[in-house]
N, C-alpha and C positions, 0 to 999 in steps of 0.2 A: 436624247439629251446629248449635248455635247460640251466636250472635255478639251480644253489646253490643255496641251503636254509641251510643256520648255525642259532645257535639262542646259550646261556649262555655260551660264552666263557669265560666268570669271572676270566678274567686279568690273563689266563692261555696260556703263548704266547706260549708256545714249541708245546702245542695242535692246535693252531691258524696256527702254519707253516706248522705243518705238514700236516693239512687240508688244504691249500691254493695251498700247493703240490700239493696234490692228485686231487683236484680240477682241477690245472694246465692239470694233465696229460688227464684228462676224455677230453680236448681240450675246457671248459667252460669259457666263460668270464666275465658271468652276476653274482654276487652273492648278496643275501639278507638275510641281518642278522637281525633275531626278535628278540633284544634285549638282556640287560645284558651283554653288552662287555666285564662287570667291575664288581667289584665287589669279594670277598673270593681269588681270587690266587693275585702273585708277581707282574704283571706286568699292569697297568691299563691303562699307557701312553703308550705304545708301540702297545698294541693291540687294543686303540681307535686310531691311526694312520694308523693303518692298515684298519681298520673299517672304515674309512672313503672315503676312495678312494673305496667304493662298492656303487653300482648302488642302491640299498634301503638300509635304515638300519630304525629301529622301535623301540621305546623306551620301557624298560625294569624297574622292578619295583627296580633295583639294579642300574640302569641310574639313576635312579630320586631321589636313595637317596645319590647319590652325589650331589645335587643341594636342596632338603630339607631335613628337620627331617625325619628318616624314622620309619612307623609304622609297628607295627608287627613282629619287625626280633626276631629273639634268640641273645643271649649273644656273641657269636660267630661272626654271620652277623652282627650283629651293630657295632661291634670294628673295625671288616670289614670295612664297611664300609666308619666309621670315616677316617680310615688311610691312606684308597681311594681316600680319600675327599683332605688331607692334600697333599696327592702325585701330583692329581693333581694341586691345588694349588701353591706349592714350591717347584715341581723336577724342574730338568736341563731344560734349552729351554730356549730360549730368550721368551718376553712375548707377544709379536705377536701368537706363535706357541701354547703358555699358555691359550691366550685367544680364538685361535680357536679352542680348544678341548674343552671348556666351550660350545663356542657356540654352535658345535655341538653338544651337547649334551640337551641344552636347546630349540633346533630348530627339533628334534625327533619327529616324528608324533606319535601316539596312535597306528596309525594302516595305513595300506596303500590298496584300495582296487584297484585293475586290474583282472574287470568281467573273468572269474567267481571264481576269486580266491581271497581271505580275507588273509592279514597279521598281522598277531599282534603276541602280546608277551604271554600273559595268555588264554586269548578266546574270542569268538565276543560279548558275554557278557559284561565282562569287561576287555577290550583289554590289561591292563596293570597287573592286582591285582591275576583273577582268576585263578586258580592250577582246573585242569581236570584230576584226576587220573584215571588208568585204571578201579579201583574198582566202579567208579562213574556209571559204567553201572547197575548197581541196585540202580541206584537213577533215576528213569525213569522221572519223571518233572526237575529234572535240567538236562537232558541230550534233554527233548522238548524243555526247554526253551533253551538250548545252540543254540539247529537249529534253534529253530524261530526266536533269536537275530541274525544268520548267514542269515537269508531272508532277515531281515531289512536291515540290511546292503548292501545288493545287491550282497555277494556271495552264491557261491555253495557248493563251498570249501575251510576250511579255516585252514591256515597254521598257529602252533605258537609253545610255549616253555616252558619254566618255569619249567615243573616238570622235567625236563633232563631225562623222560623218552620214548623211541621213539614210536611211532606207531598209529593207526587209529581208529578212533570214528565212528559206522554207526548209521542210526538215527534208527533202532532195535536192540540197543542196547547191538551191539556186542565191543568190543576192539580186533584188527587185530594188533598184533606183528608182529616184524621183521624177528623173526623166524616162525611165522606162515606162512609165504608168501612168504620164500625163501630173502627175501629181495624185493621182485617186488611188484608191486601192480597195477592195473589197474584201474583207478579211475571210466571208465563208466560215466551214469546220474546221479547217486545216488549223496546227500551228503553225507558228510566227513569231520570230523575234525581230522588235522591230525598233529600230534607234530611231528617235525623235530628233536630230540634228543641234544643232546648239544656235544659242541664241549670241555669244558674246564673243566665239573666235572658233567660226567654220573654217571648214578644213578640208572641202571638197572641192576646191578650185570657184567656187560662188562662195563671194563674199559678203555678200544678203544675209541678215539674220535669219535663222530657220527653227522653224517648231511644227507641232504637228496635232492637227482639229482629229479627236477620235470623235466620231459619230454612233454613239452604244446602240441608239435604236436599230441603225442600218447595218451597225457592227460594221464601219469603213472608216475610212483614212483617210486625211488631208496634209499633204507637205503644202510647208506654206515656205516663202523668203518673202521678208522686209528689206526694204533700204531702210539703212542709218545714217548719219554723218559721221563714216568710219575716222576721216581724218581730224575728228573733234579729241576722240577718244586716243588715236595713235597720237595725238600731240601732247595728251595728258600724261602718255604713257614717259613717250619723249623726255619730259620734263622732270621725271625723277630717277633721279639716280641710282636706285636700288630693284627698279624693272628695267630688265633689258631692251637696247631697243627694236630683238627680233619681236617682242612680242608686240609693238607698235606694227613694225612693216607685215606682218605676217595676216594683219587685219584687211589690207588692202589687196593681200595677193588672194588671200582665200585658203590659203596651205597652212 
């Protein structure tokens, strides 16, 4: 059987169709989004409606700060996500539809575990907050403790998001890109922590939408990029006032 896995589409809906396309065509119908629907782009109600009708979705640390204060953002992110706040609150929709996007959103698990595979948004650590960068492989205790908090928890393997940059964590301390491996990956006994890239503002110098085909039977992995019409979405961005316009240009450089 095989599994989408999208994860920081961040209210970037031109990225969101054209992923849900390409998804289409692979002939897949399960997809699970690890969080941050919302969040930096134009569109936050559209692409939690979309979000919703998917077999798992995981709460994101950009979900959460539409429902409280949030800590830690930049200047940028925080205005972000006020205006995210207000959108969902006072756009169009009767308030039935108003109050189901709340809920779901307040109803988001942390994490969702289906042996032997771990879902969350940041890592098994702290499923919602923590950032795994590639360079973390020379932090060798927070890369044991990453797999030991993945034991506790009862995966092998554990899928998430946040830095919107794609690729694989082994517990020797390698990081496995998507160009390192063709795009494929064969997952084995070994664990693995493994970022599914983002669908709505990569961050890895490609600026292609990116998600990632888990194959259960073969127990492997597919990085995928889409093209979008980045500049449809940086012009939406463009045009209001209360998103910056780094997070328009930043769509086209890939950073």
């Amino acid at each position: 059987m095989k599994r989408a896995l999208i994860s920081d589409v961040h209210s970037n809906l031109e990225a969101l169709r054209a992923v849900l396309m390409d998804i289409r065509a692979e002939g897949i119908t399960e997809i699970y989004s690890l969080g941050d629907s919302i969040g930096y782009g134009p569109n936050p109600r559209e692409c939690l409606d979309l979000v919703m009708r998917f077999k798992v979705a995981i709460l994101g640390n950009h979900d959460q700060a539409a429902m409280v204060d949030p800590k830690g953002f930049n200047a940028a992110a925080l205005e972000a996500a006020y205006w995210t706040r207000d959108q969902l609150e006072s756009g169009p929709g009767n308030t039935a539809m108003i109050n189901r996007r709340w809920d779901f959103l307040g109803e988001l698990p942390t994490h969702y575990l289906e042996e032997p595979y771990l879902f969350v948004h940041g890592s098994p650590r702290d499923p919602t907050n923590e950032y795994v960068f590639p360079e973390d492989i020379f932090k060798p205790q927070k890369i044991d403790a990453l797999f030991n908090a993945l034991q506790k928890r009862g995966g092998i393997y554990s899928f998430q998001g946040h830095t919107h940059i794609p690729g694989l964590f082994t517990p020797d301390y390698q990081f496995v890109s998507p160009e390192d491996c063709d795009g494929y990956y064969k997952l084995g006994g070994t664990p693995a922590l493994i970022n599914v890239g983002s669908v709505g503002q990569p961050r890895d110098g490609d600026p292609r939408a990116c998600y990632t085909i888990l194959d259960t039977d073969s127990n492997s992995l597919q990085f995928k990029r889409v093209e979008y019409p980045k500049e449809t979405t940086r012009e939406k961005i463009m045009a209001i006032e209360s998103l910056s316009n780094l997070l328009g240009d930043r769509l086209i450089s890939g950073r």
